[in-house]
ROFIDO-304797 format. One record per residue (C-alpha): residue number from 1; chain; z, x, y. Coordinates in nm, 4 decimals. Example, Ala and Ser with C-alpha at 12.3 -4.5 7.8 and 13.67 -1.06 7.14 Angstrom:
{resi 1 chain A up 0.7800 east 1.2300 north -0.4500}
{resi 2 chain A up 0.7140 east 1.3670 north -0.1060}
REM end
This chain:
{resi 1 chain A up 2.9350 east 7.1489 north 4.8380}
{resi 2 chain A up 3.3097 east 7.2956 north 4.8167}
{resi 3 chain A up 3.4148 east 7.5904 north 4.9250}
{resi 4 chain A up 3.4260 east 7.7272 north 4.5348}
{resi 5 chain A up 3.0626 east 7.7181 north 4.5202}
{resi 6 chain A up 3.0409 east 7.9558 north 4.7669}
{resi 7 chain A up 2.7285 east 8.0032 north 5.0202}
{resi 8 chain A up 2.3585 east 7.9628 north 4.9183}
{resi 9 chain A up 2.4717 east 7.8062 north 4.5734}
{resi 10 chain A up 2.3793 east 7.4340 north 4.4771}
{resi 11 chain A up 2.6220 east 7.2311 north 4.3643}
{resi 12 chain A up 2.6643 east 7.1678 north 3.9664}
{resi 13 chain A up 2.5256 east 6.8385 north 3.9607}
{resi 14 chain A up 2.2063 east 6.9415 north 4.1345}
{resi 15 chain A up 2.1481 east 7.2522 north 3.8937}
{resi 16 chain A up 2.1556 east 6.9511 north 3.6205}
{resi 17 chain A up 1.9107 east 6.7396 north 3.8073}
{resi 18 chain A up 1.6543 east 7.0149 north 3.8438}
{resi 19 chain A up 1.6948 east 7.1921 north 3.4579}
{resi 20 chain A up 1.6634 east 6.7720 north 3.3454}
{resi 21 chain A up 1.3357 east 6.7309 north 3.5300}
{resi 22 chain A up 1.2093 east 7.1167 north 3.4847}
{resi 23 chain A up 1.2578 east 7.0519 north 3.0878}
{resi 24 chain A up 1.0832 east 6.7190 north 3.0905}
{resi 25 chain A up 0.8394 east 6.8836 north 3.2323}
{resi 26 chain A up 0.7748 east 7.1519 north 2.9810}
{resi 27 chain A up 0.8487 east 6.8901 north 2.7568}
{resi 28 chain A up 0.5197 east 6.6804 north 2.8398}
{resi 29 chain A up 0.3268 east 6.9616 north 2.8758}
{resi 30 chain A up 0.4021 east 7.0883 north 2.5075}
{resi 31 chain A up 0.3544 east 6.7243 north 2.3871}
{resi 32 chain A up -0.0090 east 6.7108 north 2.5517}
{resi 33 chain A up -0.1193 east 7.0792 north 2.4046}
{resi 34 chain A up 0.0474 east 6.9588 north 2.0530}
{resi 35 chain A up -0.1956 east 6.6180 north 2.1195}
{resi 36 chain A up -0.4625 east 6.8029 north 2.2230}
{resi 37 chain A up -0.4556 east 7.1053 north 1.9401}
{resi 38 chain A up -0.4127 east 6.8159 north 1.6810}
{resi 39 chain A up -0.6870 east 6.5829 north 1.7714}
{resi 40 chain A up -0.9605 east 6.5752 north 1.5325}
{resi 41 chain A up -1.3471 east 6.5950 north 1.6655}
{resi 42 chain A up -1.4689 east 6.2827 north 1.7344}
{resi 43 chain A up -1.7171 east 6.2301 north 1.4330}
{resi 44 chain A up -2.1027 east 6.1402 north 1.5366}
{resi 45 chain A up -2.2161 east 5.8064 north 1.6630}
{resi 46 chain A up -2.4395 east 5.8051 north 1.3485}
{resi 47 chain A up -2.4590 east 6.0362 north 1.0434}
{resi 48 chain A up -2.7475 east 6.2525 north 0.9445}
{resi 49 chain A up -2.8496 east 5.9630 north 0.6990}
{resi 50 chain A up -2.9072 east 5.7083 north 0.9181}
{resi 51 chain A up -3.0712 east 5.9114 north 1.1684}
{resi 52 chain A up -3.2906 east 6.0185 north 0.9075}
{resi 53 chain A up -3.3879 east 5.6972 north 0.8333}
{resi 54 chain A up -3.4036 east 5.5020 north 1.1777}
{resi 55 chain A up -3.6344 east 5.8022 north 1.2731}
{resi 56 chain A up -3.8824 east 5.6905 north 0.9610}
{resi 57 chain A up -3.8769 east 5.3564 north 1.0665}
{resi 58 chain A up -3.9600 east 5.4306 north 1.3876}
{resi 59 chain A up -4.2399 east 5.6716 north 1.2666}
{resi 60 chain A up -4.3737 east 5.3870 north 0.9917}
{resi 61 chain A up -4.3679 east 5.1527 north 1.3221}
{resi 62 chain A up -4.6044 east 5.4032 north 1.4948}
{resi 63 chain A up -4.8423 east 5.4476 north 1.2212}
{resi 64 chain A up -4.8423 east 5.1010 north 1.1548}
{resi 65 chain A up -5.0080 east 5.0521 north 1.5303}
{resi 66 chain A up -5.2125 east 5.3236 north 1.4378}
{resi 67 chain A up -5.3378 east 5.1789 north 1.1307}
{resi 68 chain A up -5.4057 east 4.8405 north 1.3376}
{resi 69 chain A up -5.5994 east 5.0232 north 1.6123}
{resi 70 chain A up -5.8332 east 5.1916 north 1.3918}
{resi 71 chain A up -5.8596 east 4.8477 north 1.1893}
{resi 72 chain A up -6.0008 east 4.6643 north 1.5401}
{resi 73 chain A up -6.2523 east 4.9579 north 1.5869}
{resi 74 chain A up -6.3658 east 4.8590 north 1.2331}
{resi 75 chain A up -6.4054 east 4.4841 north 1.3822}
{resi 76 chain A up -6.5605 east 4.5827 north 1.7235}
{resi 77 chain A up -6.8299 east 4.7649 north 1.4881}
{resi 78 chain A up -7.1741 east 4.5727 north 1.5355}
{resi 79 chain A up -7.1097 east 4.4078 north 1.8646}
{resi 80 chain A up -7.2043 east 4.6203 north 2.0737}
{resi 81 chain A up -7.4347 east 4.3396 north 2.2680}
{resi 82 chain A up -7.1756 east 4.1387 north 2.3055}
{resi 83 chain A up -6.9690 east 4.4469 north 2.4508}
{resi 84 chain A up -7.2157 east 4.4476 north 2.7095}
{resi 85 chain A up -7.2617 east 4.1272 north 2.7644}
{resi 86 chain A up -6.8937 east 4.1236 north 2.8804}
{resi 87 chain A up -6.9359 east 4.4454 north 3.0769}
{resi 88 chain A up -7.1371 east 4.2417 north 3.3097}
{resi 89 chain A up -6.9215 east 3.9939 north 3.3113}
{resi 90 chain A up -6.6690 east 4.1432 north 3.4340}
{resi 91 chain A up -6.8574 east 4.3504 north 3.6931}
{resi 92 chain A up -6.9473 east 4.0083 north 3.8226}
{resi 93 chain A up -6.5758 east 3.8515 north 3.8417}
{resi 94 chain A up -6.5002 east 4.2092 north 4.0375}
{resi 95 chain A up -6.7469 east 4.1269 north 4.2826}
{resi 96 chain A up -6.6010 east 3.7991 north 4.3249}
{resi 97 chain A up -6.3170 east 3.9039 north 4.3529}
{resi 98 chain A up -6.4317 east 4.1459 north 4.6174}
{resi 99 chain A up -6.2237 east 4.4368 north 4.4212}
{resi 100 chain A up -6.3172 east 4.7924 north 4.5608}
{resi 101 chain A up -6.6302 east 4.9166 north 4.4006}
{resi 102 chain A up -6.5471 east 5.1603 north 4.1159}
{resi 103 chain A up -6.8895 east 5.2956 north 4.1362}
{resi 104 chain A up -6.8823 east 5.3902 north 4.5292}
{resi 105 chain A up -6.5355 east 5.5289 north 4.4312}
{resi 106 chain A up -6.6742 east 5.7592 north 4.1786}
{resi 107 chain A up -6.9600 east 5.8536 north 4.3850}
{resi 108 chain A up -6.7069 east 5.9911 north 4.6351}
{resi 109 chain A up -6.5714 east 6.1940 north 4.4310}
{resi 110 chain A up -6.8856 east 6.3966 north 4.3132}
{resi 111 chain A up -6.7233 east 6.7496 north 4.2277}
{resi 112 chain A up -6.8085 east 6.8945 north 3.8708}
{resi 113 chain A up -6.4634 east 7.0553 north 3.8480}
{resi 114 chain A up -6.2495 east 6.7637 north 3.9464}
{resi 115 chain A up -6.4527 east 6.5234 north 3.6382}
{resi 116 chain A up -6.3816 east 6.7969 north 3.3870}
{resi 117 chain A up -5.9966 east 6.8090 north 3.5230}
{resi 118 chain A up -5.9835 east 6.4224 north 3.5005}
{resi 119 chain A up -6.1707 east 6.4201 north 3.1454}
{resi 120 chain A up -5.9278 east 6.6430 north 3.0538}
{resi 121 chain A up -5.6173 east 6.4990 north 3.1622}
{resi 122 chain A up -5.7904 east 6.1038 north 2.9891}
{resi 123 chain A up -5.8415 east 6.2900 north 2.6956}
{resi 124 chain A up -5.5101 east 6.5169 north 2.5971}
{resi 125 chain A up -5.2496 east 6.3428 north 2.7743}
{resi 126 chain A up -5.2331 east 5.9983 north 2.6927}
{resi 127 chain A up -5.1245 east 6.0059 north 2.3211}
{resi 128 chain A up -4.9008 east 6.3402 north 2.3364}
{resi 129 chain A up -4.7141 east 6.1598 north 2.6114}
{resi 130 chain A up -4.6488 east 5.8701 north 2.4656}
{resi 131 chain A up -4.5305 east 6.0303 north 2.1689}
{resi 132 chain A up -4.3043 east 6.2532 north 2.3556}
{resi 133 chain A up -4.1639 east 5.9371 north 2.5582}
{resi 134 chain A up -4.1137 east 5.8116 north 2.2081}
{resi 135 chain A up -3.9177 east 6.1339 north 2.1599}
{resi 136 chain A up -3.6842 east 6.1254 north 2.4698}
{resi 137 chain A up -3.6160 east 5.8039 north 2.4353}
{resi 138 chain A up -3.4713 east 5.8528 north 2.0572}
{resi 139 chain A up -3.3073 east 6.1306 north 2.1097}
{resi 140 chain A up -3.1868 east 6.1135 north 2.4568}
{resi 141 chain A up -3.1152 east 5.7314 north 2.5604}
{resi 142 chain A up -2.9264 east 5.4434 north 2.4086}
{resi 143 chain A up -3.0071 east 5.2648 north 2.0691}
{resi 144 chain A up -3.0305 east 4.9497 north 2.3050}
{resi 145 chain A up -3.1916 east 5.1039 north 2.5933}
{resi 146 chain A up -3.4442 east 5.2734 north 2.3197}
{resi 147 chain A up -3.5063 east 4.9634 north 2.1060}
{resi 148 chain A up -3.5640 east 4.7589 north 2.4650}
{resi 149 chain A up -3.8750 east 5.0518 north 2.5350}
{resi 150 chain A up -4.0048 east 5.0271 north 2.1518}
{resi 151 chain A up -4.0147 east 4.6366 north 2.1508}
{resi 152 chain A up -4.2069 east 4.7001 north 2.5157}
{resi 153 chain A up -4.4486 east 4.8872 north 2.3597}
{resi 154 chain A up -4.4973 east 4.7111 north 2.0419}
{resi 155 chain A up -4.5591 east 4.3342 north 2.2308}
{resi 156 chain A up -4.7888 east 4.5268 north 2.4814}
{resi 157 chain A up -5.0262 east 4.7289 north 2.2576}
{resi 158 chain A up -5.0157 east 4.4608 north 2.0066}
{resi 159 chain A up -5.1395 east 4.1704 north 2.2557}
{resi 160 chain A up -5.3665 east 4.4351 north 2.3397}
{resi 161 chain A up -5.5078 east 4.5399 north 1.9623}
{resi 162 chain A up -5.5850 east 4.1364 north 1.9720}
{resi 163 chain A up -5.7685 east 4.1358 north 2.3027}
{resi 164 chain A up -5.9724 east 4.4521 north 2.2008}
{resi 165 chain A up -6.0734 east 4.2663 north 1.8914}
{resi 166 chain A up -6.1148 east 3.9289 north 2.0907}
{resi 167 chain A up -6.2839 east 4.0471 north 2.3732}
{resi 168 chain A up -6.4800 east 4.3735 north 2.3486}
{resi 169 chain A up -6.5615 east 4.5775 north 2.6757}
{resi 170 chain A up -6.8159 east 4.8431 north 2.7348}
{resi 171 chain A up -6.6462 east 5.0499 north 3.0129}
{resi 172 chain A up -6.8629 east 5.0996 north 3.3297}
{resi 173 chain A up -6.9985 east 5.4170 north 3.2090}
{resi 174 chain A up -7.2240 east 5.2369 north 2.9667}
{resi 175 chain A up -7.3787 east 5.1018 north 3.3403}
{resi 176 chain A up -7.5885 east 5.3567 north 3.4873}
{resi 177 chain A up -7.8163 east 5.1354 north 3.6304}
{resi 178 chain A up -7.5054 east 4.9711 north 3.8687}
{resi 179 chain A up -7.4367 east 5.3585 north 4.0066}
{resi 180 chain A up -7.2407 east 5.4637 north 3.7114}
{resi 181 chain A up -7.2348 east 5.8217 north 3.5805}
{resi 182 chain A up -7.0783 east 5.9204 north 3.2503}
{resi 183 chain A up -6.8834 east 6.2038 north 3.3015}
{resi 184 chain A up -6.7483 east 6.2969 north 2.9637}
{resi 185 chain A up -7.0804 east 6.2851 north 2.8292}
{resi 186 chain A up -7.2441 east 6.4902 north 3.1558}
{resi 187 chain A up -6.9490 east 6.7137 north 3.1990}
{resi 188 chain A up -6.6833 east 6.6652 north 2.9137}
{resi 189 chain A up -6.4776 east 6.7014 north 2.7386}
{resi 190 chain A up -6.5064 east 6.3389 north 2.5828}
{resi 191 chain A up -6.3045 east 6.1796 north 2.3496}
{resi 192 chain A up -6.5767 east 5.9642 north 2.1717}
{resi 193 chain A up -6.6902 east 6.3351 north 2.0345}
{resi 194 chain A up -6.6001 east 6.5259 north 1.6979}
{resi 195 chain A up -6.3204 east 6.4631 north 1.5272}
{resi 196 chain A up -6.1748 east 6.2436 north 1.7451}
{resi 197 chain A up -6.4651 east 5.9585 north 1.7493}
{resi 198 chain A up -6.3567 east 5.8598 north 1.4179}
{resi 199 chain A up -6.0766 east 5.6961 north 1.5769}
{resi 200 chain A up -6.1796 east 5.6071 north 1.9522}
{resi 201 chain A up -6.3179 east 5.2668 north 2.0199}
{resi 202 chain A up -6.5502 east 5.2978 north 2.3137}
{resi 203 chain A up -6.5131 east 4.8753 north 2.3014}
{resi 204 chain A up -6.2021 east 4.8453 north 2.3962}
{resi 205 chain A up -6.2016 east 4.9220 north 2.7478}
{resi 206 chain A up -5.9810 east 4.5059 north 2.8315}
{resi 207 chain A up -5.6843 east 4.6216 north 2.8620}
{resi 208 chain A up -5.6379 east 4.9853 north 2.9316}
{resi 209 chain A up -5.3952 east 5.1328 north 2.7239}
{resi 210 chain A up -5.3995 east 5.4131 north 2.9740}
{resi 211 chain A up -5.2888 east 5.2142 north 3.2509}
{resi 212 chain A up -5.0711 east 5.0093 north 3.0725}
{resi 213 chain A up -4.8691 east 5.2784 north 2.8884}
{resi 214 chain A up -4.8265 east 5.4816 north 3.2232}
{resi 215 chain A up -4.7012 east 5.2231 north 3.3548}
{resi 216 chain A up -4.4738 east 5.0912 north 3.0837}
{resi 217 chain A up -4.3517 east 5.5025 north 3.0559}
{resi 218 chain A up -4.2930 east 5.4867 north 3.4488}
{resi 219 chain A up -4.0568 east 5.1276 north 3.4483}
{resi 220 chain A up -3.8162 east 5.2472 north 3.1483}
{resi 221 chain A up -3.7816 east 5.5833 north 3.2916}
{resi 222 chain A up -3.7023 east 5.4155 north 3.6237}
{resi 223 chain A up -3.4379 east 5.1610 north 3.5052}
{resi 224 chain A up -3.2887 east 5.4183 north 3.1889}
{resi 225 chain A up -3.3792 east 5.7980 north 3.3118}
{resi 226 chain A up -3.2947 east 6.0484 north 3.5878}
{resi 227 chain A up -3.4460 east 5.9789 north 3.9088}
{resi 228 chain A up -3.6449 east 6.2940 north 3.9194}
{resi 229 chain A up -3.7791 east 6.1831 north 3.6189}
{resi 230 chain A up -3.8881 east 5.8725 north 3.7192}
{resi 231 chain A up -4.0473 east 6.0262 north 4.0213}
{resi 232 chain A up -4.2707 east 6.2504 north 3.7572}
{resi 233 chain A up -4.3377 east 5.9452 north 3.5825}
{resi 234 chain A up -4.4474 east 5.7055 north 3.8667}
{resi 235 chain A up -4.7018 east 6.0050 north 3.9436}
{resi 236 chain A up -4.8486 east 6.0076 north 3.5908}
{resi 237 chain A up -4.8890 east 5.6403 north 3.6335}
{resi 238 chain A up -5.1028 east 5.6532 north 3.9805}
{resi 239 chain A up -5.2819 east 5.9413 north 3.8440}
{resi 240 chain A up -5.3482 east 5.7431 north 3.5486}
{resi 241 chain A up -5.5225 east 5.4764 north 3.7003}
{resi 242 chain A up -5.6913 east 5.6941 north 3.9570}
{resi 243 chain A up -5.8513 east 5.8780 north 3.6608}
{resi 244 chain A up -5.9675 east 5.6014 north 3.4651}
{resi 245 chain A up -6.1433 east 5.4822 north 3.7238}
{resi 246 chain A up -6.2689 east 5.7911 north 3.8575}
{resi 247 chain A up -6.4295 east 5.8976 north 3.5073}
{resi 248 chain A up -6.5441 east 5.5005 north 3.4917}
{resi 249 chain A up -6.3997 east 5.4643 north 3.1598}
{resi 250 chain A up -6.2402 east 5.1200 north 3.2510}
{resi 251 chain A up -6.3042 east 4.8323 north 3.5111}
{resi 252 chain A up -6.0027 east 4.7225 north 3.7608}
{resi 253 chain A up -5.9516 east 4.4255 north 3.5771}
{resi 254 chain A up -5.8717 east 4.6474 north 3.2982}
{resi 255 chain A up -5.6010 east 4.8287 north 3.4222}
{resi 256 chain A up -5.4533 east 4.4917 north 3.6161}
{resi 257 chain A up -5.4554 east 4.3301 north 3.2341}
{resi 258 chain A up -5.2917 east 4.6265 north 3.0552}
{resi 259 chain A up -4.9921 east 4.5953 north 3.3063}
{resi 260 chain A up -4.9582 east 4.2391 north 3.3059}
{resi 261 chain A up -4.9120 east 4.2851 north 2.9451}
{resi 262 chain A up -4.6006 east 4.4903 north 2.9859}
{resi 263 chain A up -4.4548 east 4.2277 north 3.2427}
{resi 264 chain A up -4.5273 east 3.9490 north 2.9954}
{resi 265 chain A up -4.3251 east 4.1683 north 2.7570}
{resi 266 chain A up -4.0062 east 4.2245 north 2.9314}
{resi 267 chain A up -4.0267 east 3.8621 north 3.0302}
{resi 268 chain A up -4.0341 east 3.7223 north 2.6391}
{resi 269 chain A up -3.7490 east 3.9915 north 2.5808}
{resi 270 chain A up -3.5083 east 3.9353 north 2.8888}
{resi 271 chain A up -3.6068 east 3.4969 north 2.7567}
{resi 272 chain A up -3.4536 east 3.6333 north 2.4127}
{resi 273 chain A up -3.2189 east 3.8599 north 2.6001}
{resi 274 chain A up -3.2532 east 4.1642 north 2.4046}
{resi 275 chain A up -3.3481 east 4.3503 north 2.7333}
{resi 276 chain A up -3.0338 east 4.6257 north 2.7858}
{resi 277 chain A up -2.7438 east 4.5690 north 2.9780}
{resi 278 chain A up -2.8648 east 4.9283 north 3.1535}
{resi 279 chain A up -3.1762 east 4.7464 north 3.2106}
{resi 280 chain A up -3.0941 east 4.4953 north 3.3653}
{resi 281 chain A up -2.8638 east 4.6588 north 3.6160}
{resi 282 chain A up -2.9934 east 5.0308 north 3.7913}
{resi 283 chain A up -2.6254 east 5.1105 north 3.8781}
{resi 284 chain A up -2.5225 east 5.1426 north 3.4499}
{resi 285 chain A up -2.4186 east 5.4154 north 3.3633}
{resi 286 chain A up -2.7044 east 5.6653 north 3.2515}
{resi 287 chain A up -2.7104 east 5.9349 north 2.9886}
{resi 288 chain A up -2.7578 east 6.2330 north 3.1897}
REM end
């Protein structure tokens, strides 16, 4: 500093340093606002069209499992015996198997109000939920992550349409005389009753759908959703099974066959690899 500058004054060359780096500053800074005012919003992943349309498909896919459902309780009709017949059959390869007796299980329960709750939860839950899992998963996850839960569902309740139609099964409610009650009939409310009877197949009891779509609900949300969510759905799943065995609408073997479908179905899709990349690894990132 000379003495011209005089005291507390920087020298010239530093008053040019600082007004150079103030001005670049402002200078970026009025760049990024220009960048920022002049970007355009990002357009949608997908226009209205195509959503339009993949949601039809996936709504002609659903009534096209509908259509096949009601088509094996058209099959099943007149074979009842051999429903039966199958019934004991596989009370039989329990016992073998030394599986916990469904019938002592029910017997423990014996409160009125708790078989009306779990009639009630077998009957109204099962198909809302899976159509509002259907929902979620359209709206709120991937197109891979989504198409990895439809294909799921579609192998599993397709080998099981074929098994139902293969294999009819009265559930152990048709078996009063090993210990069984029938508590939709006794107690309600029952599914096999009004206007829902014209599409329920009382024969189809190998595999359990019930079982096997909790379950199926409770692994996607688990590798794709938010934990708490997957905490909500692991519940549905044990309460699931708990009920259908508590209201003896299906055997153990039922619900072990209904989930066994779902793991043969994410094995033939991870063999063709069109399992997600957010499927096959819990630390992806997840839609929130």
């Amino acid at each position: 500093m000379s003495a011209l500058d005089g005291p507390g004054r920087a020298s010239p060359q530093w008053e040019v340093d600082i007004a150079v780096r103030t001005g670049a500053r402002r200078h970026t800074m009025s760049a990024v606002r220009t960048d920022l005012a002049a970007e355009p919003t990002a357009p949608p992943s997908r226009s209205r069209l195509r959503l339009v349309r993949d949601a039809a498909a996936e709504l002609l896919l659903v009534l096209v499992l509908f259509g096949l459902y009601k088509a094996g309780r058209g099959l099943i009709a007149g074979r009842e015996s051999l429903a039966l017949q199958h019934g004991e059959l596989v009370h039989h390869a329990e016992t073998v198997l030394r599986l916990p007796s469904e019938a002592a299980i029910q017997a423990a329960v014996a409160s009125e109000a708790l078989f009306r709750a779990a009639n009630s939860y077998y009957t109204a839950v099962h198909f809302p939920l899976m159509v509002a899992f259907l929902v979620w998963g359209f709206a709120r996850r991937s197109r891979a992550e989504y198409r990895w839960a439809r294909n799921l569902l579609t192998i599993q309740t397709g080998a099981a349409l074929a098994i139902h139609t293969l294999f009819p099964l009265a559930p152990p409610r048709m078996f009063p005389e090993l210990g069984f009650v029938d508590t939709m009939t006794r107690f309600g409310p029952s599914p096999y009753e009004g206007a829902s009877a014209d599409v329920a197949n009382q024969f189809a009891a190998m595999p359990s759908l019930h079982v096997g779509w909790a379950v199926l609900i409770a692994y996607v949300v688990a590798r794709t959703g938010p934990r708490w969510l997957a905490v909500v759905a692991a519940g549905h799943a044990v309460l699931t099974t708990a009920i259908v065995v508590v209201t003896a609408n299906h055997w153990w073997l039922d619900a072990m066959v209904g989930v066994l479908l779902l793991v043969v179905a994410d094995l033939a899709l991870g063999t063709l690899d069109l399992r997600p990349r957010s499927a096959q690894d819990a630390a992806a990132a997840r839609v929130p």
